[in-house]
N, C-alpha and C positions, 0 to 999 in steps of 0.2 A: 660705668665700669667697662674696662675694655674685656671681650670675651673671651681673645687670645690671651694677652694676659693672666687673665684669670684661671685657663685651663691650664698654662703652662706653670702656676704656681700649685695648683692641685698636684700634675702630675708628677713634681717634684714633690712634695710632701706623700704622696703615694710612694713614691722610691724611697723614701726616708722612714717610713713608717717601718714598726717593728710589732706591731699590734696586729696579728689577724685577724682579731674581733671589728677591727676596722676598716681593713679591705674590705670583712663578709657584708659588714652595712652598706659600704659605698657598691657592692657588688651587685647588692637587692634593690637598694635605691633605683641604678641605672636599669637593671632589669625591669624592675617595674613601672620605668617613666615609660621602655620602647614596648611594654605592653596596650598600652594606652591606644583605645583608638579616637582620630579626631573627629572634631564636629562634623566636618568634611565627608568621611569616611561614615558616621552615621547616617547624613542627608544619604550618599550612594544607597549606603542600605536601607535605607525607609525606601527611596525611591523603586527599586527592585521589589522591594514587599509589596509594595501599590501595584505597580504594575503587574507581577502574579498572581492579587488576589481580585483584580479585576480582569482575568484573564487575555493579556495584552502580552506576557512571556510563558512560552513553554516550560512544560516541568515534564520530568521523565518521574515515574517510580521506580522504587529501589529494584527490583524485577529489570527493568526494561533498558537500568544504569548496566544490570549484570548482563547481561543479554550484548548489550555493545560492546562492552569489553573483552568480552568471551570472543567476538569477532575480529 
């Protein structure tokens, strides 16, 4: 399947569409693919959590975040 194609036929049928029950699903769909986080993006965050709870990165507490900011 070509992917240009393929979007350039959606977003013609989107223009064509007279159903807004239809845009709200294609709306929610897209919403909630770019919520997604990737496997990629989990390994970072395992990796962070390792290292902070072997204390290898600093952590500030909530106090001390206020405290800088305030400065």
């Amino acid at each position: 399947m070509d992917m240009q194609l393929a979007k350039m036929e959606l977003i013609e049928m989107l223009l064509h569409t007279k159903k807004e029950s239809v845009l709200k699903k294609i709306k929610a769909i897209l919403e909630e693919e770019q919520d997604q986080l990737t496997e990629q993006d989990y390994q970072i965050i395992e990796a962070r959590r390792n290292k902070h709870l072997v204390g290898e990165s600093k952590s500030y507490s909530w106090e001390e975040v206020r405290k800088k900011l305030g400065s």
